[in-house]
C-alpha positions in Angstrom: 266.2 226.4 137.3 263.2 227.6 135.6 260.4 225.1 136.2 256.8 225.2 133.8 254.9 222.6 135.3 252.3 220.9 132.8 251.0 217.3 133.4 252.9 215.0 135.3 253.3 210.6 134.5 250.4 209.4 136.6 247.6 212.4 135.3 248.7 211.2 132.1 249.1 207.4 132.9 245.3 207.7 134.4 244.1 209.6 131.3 245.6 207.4 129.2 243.8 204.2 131.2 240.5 205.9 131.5 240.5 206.2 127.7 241.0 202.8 127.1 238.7 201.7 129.8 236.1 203.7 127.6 236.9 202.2 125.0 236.7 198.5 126.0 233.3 199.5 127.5 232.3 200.3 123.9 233.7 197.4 122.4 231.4 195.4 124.6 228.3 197.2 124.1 228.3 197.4 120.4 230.2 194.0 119.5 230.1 191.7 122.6 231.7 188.9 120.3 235.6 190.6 119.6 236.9 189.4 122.8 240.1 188.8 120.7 240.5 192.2 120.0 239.9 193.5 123.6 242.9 191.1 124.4 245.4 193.0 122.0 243.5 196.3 123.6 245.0 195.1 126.9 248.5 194.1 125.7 248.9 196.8 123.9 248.1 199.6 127.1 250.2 197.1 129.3 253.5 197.7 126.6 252.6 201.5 126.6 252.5 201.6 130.1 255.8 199.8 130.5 257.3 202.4 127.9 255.8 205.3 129.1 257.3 204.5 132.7 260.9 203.7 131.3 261.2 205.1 127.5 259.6 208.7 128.0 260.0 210.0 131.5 263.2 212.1 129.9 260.1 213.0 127.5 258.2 213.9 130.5 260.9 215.5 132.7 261.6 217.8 129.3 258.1 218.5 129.6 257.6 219.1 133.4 260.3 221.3 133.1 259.1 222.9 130.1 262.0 222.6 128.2 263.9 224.8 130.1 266.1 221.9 131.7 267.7 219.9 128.7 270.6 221.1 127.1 270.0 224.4 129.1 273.0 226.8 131.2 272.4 224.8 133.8 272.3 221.4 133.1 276.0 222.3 131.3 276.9 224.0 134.7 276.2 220.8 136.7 277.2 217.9 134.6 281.4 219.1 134.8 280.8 219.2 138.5 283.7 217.4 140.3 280.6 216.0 142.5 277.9 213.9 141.7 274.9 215.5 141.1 271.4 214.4 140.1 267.6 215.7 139.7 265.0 213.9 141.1 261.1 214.5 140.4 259.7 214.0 143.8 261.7 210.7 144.4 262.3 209.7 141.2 265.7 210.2 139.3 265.2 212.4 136.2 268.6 213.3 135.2 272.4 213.0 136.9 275.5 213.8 136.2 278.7 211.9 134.6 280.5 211.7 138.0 277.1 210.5 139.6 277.1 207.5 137.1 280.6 206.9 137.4 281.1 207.0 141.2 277.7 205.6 142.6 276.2 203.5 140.0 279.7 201.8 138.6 279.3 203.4 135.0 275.6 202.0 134.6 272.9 204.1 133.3 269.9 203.5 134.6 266.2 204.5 133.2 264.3 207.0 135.6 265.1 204.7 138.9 263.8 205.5 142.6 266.7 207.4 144.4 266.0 204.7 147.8 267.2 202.0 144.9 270.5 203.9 144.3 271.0 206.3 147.3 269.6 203.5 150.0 269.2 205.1 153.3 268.5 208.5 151.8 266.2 211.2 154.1 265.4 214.2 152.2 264.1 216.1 154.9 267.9 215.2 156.3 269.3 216.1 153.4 268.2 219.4 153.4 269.5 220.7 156.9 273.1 222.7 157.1 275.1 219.5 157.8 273.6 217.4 155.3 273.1 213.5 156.0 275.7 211.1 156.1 275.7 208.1 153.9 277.6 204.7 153.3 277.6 204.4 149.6 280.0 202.2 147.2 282.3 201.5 150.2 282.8 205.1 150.9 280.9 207.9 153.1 279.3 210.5 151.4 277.8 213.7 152.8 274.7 214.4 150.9 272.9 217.8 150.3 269.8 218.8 148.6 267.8 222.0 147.5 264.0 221.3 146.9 261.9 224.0 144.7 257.8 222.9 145.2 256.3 222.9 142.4 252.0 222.5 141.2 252.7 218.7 140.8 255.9 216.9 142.0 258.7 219.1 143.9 262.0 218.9 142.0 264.9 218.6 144.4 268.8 219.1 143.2 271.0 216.5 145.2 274.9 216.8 145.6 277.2 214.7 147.0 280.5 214.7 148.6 282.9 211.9 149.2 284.3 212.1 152.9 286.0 208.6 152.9 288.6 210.0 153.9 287.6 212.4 156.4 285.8 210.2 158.3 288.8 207.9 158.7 290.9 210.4 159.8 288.1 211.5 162.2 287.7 207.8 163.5 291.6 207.3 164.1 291.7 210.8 165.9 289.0 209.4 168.3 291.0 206.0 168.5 293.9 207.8 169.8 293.0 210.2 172.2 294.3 209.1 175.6 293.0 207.8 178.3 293.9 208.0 181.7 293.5 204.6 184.4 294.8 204.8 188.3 295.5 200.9 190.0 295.4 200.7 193.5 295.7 197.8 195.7 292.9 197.1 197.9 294.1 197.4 201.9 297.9 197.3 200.7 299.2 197.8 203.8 296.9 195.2 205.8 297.3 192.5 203.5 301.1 193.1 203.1 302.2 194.3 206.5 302.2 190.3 208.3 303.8 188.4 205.3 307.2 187.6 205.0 309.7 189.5 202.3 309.6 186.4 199.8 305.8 186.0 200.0 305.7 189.7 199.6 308.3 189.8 196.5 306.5 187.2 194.6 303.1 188.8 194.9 303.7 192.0 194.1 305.9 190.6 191.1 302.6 188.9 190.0 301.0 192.2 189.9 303.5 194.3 188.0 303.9 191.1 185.4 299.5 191.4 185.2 299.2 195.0 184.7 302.8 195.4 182.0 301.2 192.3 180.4 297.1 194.4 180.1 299.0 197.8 178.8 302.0 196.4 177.3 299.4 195.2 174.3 299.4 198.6 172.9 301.1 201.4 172.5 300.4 202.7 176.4 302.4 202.7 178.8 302.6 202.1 183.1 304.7 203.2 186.0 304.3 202.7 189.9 304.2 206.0 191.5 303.6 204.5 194.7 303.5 201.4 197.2 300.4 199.8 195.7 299.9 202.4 193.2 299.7 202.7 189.6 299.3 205.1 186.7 298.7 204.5 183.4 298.1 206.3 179.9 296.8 204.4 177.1 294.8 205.1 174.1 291.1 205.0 173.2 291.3 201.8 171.3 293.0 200.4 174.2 290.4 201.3 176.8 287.5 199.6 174.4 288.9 196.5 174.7 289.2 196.5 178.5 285.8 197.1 178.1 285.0 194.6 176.3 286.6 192.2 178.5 285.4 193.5 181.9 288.2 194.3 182.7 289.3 190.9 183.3 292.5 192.2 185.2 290.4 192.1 188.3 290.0 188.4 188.3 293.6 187.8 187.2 294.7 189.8 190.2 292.2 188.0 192.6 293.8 184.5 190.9 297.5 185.4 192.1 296.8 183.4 195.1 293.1 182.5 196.3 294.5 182.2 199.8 295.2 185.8 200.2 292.4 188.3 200.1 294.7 190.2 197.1 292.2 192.9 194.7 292.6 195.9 193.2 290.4 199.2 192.4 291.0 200.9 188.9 289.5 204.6 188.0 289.2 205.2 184.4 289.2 208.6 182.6 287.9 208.3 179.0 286.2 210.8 176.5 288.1 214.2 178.6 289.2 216.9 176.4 293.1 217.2 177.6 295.0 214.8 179.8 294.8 216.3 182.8 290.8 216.7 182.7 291.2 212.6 182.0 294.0 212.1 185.1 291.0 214.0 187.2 288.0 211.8 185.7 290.3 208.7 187.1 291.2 209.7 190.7 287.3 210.8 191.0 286.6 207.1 189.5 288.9 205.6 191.6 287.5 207.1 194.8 284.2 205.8 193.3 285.3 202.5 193.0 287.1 202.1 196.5 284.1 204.3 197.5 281.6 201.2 196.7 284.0 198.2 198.4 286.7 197.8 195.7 287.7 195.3 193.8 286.3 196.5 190.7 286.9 199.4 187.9 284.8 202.3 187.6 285.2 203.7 184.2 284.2 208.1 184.0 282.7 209.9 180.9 281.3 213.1 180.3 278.4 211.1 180.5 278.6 209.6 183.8 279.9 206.4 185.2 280.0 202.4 184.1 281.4 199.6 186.7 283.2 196.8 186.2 283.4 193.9 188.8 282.2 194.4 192.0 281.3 190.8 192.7 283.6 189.7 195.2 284.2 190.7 199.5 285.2 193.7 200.7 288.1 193.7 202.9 287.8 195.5 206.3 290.3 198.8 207.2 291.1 197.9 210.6 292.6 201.7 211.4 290.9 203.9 213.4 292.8 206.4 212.6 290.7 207.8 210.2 287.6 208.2 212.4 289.5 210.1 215.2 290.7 212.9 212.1 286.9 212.9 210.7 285.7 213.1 214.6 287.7 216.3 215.0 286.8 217.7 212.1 283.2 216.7 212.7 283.6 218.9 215.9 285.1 221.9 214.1 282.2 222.1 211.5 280.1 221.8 214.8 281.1 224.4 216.4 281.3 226.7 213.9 277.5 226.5 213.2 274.9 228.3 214.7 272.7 225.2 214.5 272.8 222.0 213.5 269.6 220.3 211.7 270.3 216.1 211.6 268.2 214.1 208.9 269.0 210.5 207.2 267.5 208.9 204.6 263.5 208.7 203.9 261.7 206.1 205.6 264.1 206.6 207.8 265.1 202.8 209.9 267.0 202.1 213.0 270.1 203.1 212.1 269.3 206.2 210.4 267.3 207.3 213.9 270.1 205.5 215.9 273.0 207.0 214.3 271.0 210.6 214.0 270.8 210.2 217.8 274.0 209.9 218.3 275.3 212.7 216.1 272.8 215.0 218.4 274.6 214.1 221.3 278.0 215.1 219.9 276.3 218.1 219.3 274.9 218.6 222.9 278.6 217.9 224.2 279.6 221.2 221.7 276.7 223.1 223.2 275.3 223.7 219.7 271.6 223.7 219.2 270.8 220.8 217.2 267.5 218.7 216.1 266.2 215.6 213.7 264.3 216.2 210.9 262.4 213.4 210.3 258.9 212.6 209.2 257.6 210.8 212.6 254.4 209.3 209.7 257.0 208.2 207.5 259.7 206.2 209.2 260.4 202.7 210.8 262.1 203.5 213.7 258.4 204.6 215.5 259.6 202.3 218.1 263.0 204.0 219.0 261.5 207.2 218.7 258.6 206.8 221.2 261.1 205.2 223.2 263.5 208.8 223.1 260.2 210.9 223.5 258.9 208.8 226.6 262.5 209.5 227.8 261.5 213.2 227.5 263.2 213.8 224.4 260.4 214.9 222.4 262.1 218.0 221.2 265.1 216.3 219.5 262.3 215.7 216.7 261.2 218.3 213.9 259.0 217.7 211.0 261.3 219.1 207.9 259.2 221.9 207.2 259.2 222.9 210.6 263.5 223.2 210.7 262.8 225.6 207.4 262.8 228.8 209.5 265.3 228.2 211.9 267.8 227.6 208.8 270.3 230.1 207.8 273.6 230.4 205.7 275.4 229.1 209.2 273.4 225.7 209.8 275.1 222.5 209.6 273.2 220.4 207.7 274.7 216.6 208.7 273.4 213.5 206.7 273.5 209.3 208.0 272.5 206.1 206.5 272.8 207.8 202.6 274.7 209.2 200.2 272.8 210.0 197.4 270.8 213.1 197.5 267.3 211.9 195.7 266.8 209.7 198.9 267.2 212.6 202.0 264.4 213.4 204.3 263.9 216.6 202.8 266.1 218.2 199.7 264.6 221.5 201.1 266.9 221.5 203.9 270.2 220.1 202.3 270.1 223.3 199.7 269.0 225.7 202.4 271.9 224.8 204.7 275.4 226.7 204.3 277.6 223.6 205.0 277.3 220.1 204.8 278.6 216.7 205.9 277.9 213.4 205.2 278.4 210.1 207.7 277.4 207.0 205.3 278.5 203.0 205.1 276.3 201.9 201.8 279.2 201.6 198.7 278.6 204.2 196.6 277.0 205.1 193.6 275.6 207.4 190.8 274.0 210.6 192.5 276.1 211.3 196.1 275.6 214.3 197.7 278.5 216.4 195.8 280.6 219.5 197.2 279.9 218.4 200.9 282.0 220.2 203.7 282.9 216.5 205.5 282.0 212.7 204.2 282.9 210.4 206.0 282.3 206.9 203.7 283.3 203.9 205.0 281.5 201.0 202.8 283.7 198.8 205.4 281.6 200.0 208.1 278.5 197.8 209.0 276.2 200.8 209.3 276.1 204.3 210.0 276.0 203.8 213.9 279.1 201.7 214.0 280.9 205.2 212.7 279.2 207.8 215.3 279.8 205.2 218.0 283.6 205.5 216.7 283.1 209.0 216.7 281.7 209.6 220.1 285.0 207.8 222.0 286.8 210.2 220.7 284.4 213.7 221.5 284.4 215.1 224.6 285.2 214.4 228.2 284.8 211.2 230.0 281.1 211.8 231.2 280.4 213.1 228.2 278.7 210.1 226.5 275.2 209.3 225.6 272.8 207.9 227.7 271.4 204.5 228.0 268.4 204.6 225.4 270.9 206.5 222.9 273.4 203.8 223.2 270.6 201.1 222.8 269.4 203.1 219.4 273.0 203.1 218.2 273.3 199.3 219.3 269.9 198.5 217.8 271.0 200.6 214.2 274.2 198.0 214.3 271.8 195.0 214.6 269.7 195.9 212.0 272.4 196.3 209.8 273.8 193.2 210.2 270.9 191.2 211.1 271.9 190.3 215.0 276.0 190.4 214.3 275.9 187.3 211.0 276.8 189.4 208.2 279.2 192.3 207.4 280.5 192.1 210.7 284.1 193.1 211.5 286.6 193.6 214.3 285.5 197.5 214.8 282.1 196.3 215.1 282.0 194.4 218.0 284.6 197.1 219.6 281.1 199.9 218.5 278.7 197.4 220.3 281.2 196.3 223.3 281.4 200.3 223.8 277.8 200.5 223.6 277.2 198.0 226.2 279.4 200.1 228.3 277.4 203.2 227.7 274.6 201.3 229.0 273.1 199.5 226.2 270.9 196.4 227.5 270.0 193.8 224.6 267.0 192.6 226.5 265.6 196.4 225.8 267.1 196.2 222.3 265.5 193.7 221.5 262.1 194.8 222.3 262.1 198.0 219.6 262.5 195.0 216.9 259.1 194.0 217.8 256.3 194.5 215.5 252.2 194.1 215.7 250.1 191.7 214.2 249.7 193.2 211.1 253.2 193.4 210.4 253.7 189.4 211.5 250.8 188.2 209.1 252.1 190.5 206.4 255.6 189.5 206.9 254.1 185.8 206.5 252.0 186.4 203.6 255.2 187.6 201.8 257.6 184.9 203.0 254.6 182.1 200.9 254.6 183.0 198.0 258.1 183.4 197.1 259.0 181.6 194.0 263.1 180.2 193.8 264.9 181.6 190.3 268.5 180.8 190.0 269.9 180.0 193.9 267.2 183.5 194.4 263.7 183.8 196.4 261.7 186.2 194.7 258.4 187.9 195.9 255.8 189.7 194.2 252.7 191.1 195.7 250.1 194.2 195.6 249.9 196.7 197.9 249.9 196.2 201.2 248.8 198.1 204.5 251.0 201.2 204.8 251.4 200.3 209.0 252.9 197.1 207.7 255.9 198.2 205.0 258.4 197.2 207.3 257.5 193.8 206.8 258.7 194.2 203.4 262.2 194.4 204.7 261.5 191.5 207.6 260.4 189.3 204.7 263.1 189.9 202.6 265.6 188.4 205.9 263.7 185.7 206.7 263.5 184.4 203.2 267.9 183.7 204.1 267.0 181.7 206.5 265.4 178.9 203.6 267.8 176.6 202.5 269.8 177.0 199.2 268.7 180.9 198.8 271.0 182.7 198.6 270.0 185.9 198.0 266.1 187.5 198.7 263.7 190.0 196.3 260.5 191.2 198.1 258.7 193.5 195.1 255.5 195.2 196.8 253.6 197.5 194.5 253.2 201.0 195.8 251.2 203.4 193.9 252.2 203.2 190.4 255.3 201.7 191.0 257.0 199.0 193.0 259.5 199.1 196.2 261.8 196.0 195.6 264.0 195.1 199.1 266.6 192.9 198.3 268.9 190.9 200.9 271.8 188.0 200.5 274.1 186.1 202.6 277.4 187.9 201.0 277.7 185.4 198.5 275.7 187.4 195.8 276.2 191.3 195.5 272.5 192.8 195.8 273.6 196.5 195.5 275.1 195.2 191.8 271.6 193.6 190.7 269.7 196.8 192.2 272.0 199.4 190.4 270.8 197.2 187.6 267.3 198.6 188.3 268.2 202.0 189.4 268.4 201.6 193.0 271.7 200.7 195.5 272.7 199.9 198.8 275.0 197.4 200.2 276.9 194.3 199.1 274.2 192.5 201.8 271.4 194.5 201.6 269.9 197.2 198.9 266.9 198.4 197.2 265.4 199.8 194.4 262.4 201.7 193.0 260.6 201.0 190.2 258.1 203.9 188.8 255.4 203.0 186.3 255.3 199.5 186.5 253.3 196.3 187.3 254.3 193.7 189.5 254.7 191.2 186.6 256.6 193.3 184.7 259.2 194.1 188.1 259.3 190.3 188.5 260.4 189.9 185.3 263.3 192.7 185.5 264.3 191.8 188.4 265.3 188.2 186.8 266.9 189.7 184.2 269.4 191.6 186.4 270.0 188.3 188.2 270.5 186.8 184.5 272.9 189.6 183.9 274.8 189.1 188.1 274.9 185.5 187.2 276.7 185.7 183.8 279.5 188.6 185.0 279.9 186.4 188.1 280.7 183.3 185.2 283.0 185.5 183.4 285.1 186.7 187.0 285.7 182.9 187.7 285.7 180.6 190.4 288.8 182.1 191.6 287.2 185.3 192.4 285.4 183.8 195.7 288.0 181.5 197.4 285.3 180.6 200.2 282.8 179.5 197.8 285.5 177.1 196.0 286.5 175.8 199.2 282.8 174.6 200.1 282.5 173.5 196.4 285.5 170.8 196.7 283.8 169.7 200.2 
């Protein structure tokens, strides 16, 4: 398209108002008295201006164009195009074609419109890429594509467009249909089955085949039992959106079969994979997930990572040991086949972590494998266990992190306690320097675990990591072979922490841990004392507790920074705020830097680790945390109430039947 630029509508426009602004001006001077006349002089450039605008822009687009345009080999080549076409002058419509008018402006013709009045939405700078831009014009789709040419004045682009109404339907039922792939389990099938009677057992599992053919029955799915307790199901996309939308409300109709019976399932969902067997291995992994973090819930995987559904409700407790005896001798395999054997837990490393870590070193001393802690002796809060192990004259079961870097090689066993998740080890350094891995955690799991480990051993049942290694250690070596008195009191003292002096998330297997303890050696009185803490801690601990503020049944605390000797009051705070009547769950938020550490704490009755996943963080049901970068106090406050905003409403929507406790103290 040959283009002869000349004068474009506003230089002529502005010419044409200068010219009469000159001569009003002379009007005045020479006869101040023809006011009348000016008047017409005004009208009459207002209706020239109008017609100018709407009349002769063709006029003016001939003449941009300098004539080569008009009735020209290419106008005739684009007006029989089978797609509409059209010419704009900057972003102005100059010209389009017959199907144009037909197809977009219903047979109208229009006078040199705005193309944002009859392409809305349009983005040239879209336009002009290789895939175009996608519009939602006259109840269709359009792809739209443009060529601009610059010119001296106004740039004159050529649009086309191409209807893909039907494409795009085609495209959206595709993605509708692809299947999806969900696994059912029953939570501790064989523990809450194995005592009931052959009737009981009948009617409830009836219940739960009648639930799940009732959810995929609705479509075009379909189910089968592939095991005691165990389902498999393929369903379509359209499908899965739906269970989405509801939240997976099958959990709460399962928990409703009978509220006496601790009866919930685990689902793992496989959606977005591109074949059905990548989608059957997206649901196992969510599935491990979701018994991985307590059960009871659905835990839905994408190629971009996973969403959970539920999660509100008990776990229930696997009463087997079997399972720690077949990790214990595995644990001793990996042992032995190391050369050494570096032991770290989680930063800020607590009581457990230190107890548990202590415990693992002594399995190692019975395999005669070299073996240390890494641990940042500055950076922790077990400084009272671990003065207690040096003044036992085990200073050299301690090694700063950079330190164990040289002794590391291909053949180190790298073993993790108290965490799963790899952002929160004592030093990444080590975990990718070491040849094999294991991991020993309790905390339900989450987005971000240590993937591709040799041995994990995750028990969210568990009430912390030195519950397991005191498992493990009955199991390990010979009779005499068993830790000494202050490692049994720092296993016994990382179980008290953890369940805040045997109330909460206590279990069968955890007394048996501290009852073997005791055995070991363990005296409480001695315990006892390495929960102790100075003044500073006490009167920062205090400080906290007063100024919590009660939202929704929740204590909430918010403060500045406060003395780095005294962060373990953080934690402290957060337990004693339980003890205050009607709170039923705890947030201390302490600004660190440019960030804020929130510890958060409950009775069991809300699910912390749910409201801190909310904020990025994790933990347990009882106890979790969270770390805000970038942010004031205020503004964590204020997050921190809308996650409990968002716990509350999902706990509304799972039902009173989803905590048969909780109703029973309701009717009292």
């Amino acid at each position: 398209m040959k283009q002869k630029p000349r004068w474009t509508l506003e230089m002529l426009t502005a010419a044409l108002a200068v010219l009469c602004a000159l001569l009003v001006l002379v009007l005045l001077v020479q006869r101040p008295a023809i006011w009348p006349l000016l008047a017409v002089l005004v009208v009459l450039w207002g209706v020239l201006f109008v017609l100018f605008r709407c009349r002769l822009r063709s006029w003016v687009a001939r003449w941009v164009c300098g004539g080569s345009f008009e009735k020209s080999k290419t106008q005739f080549s684009l007006e029989p195009l089978s797609q509409p076409a059209a010419l704009l002058s900057g972003e102005t419509v100059l010209w389009y074609n017959a199907e144009f008018r037909t197809r977009l402006m219903k047979g109208e013709s229009l006078l040199t419109p705005r193309v944002q009045k009859v392409l809305p939405g349009l983005d040239l700078q879209e336009s002009r890429t290789a895939g175009g831009q996608l519009l939602n014009l006259a109840d269709g789709a359009w792809s739209v594509h443009s060529s601009t040419v610059p010119g001296e004045a106004e740039s004159m682009t050529l649009l086309v467009l191409n209807e893909e109404t039907a494409l795009r339907k085609v495209e959206a039922e595709y993605k509708a249909s692809r299947p999806g792939y969900l696994v059912f389990l029953v939570d501790g099938y064989d523990d809450v089955f194995s005592d009931m009677l052959d009737s009981e057992r009948a009617r409830l599992l009836e219940g739960i085949n009648r639930v799940l053919e009732d959810m995929i029955g609705r479509g075009t799915g379909f189910l089968r039992r592939v095991a005691s307790g165990r389902y498999i199901a393929v369903v379509e996309e359209r499908q899965l959106e739906q269970f989405a939308k509801r939240g997976y409300d099958v959990l709460d109709k399962i928990r409703a079969l009978d509220p006496s019976v601790n009866l919930s399932i685990s689902i793992g969902i496989g959606r977005g994979a591109k074949t059905l067997r990548e989608a059957q291995d997206m649901a196992v992994q969510a599935l491990d997930m979701a018994q991985g973090r307590g059960g009871d819930q659905a835990a839905e995987m994408t190629p971009d990572g996973f969403t959970f559904y539920g999660g509100v409700s008990h776990g229930v407790e696997k009463r087997s040991k079997v399972r720690s005896r077949i990790v214990a001798d595995q644990l001793v395999k990996l042992i032995k086949e190391a050369d050494h054997v570096v032991i770290m837990g989680h930063r800020m490393s607590d009581l457990d972590a230190i107890g548990a870590a202590e415990g693992v070193l002594r399995i190692c001393k019975i395999c005669d494998v070299p073996a240390v802690i890494a641990v940042r002796r500055d950076a922790t809060l077990a400084g009272s266990l671990i003065n207690a192990l040096v003044a036992a004259g085990q200073e050299d079961d301690f090694i700063d992190p950079k330190g164990a870097l040289p002794i590391i090689s291909q053949r180190t066993l790298c073993i993790i306690v108290d965490t799963y998740q790899l952002g929160l080890v004592e030093s990444r350094e080590i975990l990718e320097k070491c040849g094999k891995v294991a991991v020993i955690d309790h905390h339900r799991k989450g987005v971000g675990f240590i993937e591709n480990a040799d041995l994990v051993c995750h028990e969210p049942y568990a009430s912390s990591a030195s519950e397991l290694v005191t498992e493990f250690l009955q199991y390990v070596g010979d009779r005499d072979d068993k830790p000494n008195r202050i490692e049994a009191e720092g296993l016994l003292s990382g179980i008290m922490l953890d369940t805040r002096d045997f109330t909460l998330h206590t279990g069968v297997r955890t007394f048996e841990a501290a009852a073997a303890l005791r055995r070991y050696g363990a005296e409480t009185e001695r315990v006892r004392q390495l929960f102790d803490v100075s003044m500073v801690e006490y009167t920062t601990k205090a400080m906290l507790v007063s100024e919590a503020q009660m939202y929704r049944g929740c204590a909430i605390t918010v403060s500045g920074e406060v003395a780095p000797e005294a962060r373990v009051a953080i934690a402290q705070a957060a337990n004693d705020l339980l003890t205050i009547q009607n709170v039923e769950a705890s947030f201390v938020a302490v600004q660190v830097g440019g960030g804020v550490n929130i510890s958060a704490r409950s009775l069991g009755a809300v699910n912390v680790q749910v409201i801190m996943e909310a904020l990025g963080g994790g933990g347990h049901q009882t106890m979790a945390a969270a770390q805000l970068k970038h942010i004031t106090p205020e503004a964590a406050r204020s997050r921190i109430q809308t996650a409990i905003d968002q716990y509350r409403e999902a706990q509304k929507k799972s039902g009173p039947e989803s905590e048969p406790e909780q109703k029973k103290k309701d009717k009292q």
